[in-house]
N, C-alpha and C positions, 0 to 999 in steps of 0.2 A: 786233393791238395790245393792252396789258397795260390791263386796268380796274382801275381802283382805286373802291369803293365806300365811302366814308367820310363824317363828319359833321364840319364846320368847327370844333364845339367838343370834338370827339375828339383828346385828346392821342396817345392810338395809331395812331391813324388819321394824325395828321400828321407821327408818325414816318416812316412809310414813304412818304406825301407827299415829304418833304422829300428823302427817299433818293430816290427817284427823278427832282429837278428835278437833286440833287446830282451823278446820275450821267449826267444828262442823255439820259432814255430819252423814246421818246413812251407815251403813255398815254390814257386816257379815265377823266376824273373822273363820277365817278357818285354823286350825294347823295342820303341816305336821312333822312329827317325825322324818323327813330325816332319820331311818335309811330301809328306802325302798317306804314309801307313794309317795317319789319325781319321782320314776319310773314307778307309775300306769297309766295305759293309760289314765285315767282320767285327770290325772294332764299334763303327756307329752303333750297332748291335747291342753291344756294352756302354758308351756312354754316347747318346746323341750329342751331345757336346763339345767331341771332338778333343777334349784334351787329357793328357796326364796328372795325377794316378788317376786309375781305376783298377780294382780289385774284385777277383771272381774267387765267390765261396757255394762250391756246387753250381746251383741256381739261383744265389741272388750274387746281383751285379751292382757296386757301389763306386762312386764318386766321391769328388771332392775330400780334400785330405781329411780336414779333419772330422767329417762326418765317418771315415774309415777308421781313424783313429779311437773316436768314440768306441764304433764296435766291434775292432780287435780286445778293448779294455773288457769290453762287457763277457763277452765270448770267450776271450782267455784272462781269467782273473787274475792270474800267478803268472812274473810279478804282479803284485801293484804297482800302475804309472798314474794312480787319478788318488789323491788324498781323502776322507771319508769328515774329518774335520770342519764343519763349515766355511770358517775363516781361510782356511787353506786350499781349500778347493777352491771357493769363490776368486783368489790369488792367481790360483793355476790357468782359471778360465780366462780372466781377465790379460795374463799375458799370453795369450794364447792369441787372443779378438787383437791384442795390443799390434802381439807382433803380425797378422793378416790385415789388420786395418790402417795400420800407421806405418809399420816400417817398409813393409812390402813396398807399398806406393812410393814409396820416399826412395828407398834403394834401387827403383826400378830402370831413373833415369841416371843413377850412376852406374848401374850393371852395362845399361846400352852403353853410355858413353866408355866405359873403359875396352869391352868387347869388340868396340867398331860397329853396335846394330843400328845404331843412328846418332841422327846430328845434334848436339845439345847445347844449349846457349847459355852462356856462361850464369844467367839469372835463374834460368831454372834449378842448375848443379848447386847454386846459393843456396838456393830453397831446400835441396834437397840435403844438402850436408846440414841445414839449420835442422829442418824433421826431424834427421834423424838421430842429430847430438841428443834432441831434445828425449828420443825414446831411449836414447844408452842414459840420460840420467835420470829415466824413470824405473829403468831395469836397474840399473846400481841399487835405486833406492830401497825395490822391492827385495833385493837378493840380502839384503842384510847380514846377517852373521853366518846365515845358512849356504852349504853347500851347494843347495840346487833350489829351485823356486818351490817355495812348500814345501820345506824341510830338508830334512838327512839324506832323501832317497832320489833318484831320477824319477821325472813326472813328464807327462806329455806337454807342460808349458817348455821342459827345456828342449823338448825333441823338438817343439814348433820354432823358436826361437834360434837355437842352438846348431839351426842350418843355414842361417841368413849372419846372426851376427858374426861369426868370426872370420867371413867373406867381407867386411867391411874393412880389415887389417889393410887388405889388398888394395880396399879402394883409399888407401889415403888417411884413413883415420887412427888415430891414436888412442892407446886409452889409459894411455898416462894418470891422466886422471879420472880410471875406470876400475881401480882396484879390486874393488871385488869381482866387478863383470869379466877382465883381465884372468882372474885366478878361476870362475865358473868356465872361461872359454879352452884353457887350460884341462881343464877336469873332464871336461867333454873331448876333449880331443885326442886325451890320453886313451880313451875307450876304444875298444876292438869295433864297436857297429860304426864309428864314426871315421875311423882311421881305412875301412873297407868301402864306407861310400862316398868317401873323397872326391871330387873328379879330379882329376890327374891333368898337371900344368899340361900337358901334351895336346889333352883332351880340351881344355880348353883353347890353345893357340888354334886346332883344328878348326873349333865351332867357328872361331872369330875369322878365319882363312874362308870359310866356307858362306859365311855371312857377307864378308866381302865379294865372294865367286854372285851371288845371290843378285846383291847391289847392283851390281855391273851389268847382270846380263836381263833383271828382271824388277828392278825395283827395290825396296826394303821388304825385307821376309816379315811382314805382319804375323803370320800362323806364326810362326816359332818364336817370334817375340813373347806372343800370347801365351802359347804353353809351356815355356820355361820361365815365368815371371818369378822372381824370387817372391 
């Protein structure tokens, strides 16, 4: 059976979560508390890296999300989550790179600042609400008429996507003028895989309690910064 090792406030982690309720495989969920389980030799073992997800299928041991994502597609064909189209695949990828390359980064010093993981200065959160308006108006533009990115069907751009953007409600943003991104975050929410790997307000008041416990007696938790990056 496929293990999945992940942390409930890992956006990466709950990409491939999600791919795999979506594809309806069995699995074994396995949670790491980053705040030391990620350095056991047990776990080094599987990814010297140190971070979440990783996934074990028998004997091979994979990393990084979307390198996993790739090959749950390949390995379980049915659904399709990757469009065969050129134009529409090249779509999928690109928001895929979009949302790890751009919005991540962007989001990342808003996730600390609302969380309590660190101190953020009023010029950086500028910058970082500018970034990231900037990729909600590039996803509007790509979602066009279409229900999901690259067509009618759910595809791994929205799993990649579709776990960061609608956490951005929280941070303050609107999307008033995000109508269709609006009605995609909608469609995604309504779904059973996403509605199950929610983290729960509780669960985040926790993190942020504990982030605090962290500060106080040890400094800012860099490791868990790092392995729960949106």
């Amino acid at each position: 059976m496929l293990k999945l090792y992940y942390h409930p406030l890992s956006p990466a982690a709950r990409r491939v979560w999600i791919t795999l309720l979506e594809k309806a495989l069995p699995f074994e969920l396995i949670e790491l508390r980053l705040d030391g389980d990620q350095f056991q030799p047990e776990f080094l073992a599987i990814n010297p890296f140190h971070h979440v997800p990783a996934l074990v299928d028998e004997d091979l041991h994979l990393f990084e999300s979307l390198a996993i994502l790739d090959y749950l597609e390949t390995a379980h064909p049915i659904p399709a989550m990757l469009p065969t189209e050129r134009r529409s695949l090249a779509l999928v990828r690109m928001v895929e790179m979009v949302t790890v390359n751009e919005l991540a980064p962007a989001m990342r010093p808003l996730v600390e600042h609302d969380l309590g993981m660190a101190v953020v200065d009023s010029l950086k959160l500028e910058q970082a609400h500018r970034k990231t308006r900037r990729v909600l108006q590039f996803f509007e533009q790509q979602l066009d008429d279409h229900p999901y990115f690259g067509g009618k069907y759910l595809t791994l751009a929205d799993v990649v996507a579709g776990v960061s953007v609608p956490r951005l409600a929280t941070l303050g943003f609107s999307f008033a003028e995000f109508p269709r991104l609006q009605a995609w975050c909608d469609r995604l929410q309504a779904r059973p895989s996403w509605q199950e790997t929610e983290p729960s307000p509780e669960l985040l008041t926790k993190f942020a309690a504990e982030i605090a416990e962290r500060r106080n007696h040890a400094g800012p938790p860099q490791q868990m910064v790092e392995d729960t990056n949106p």
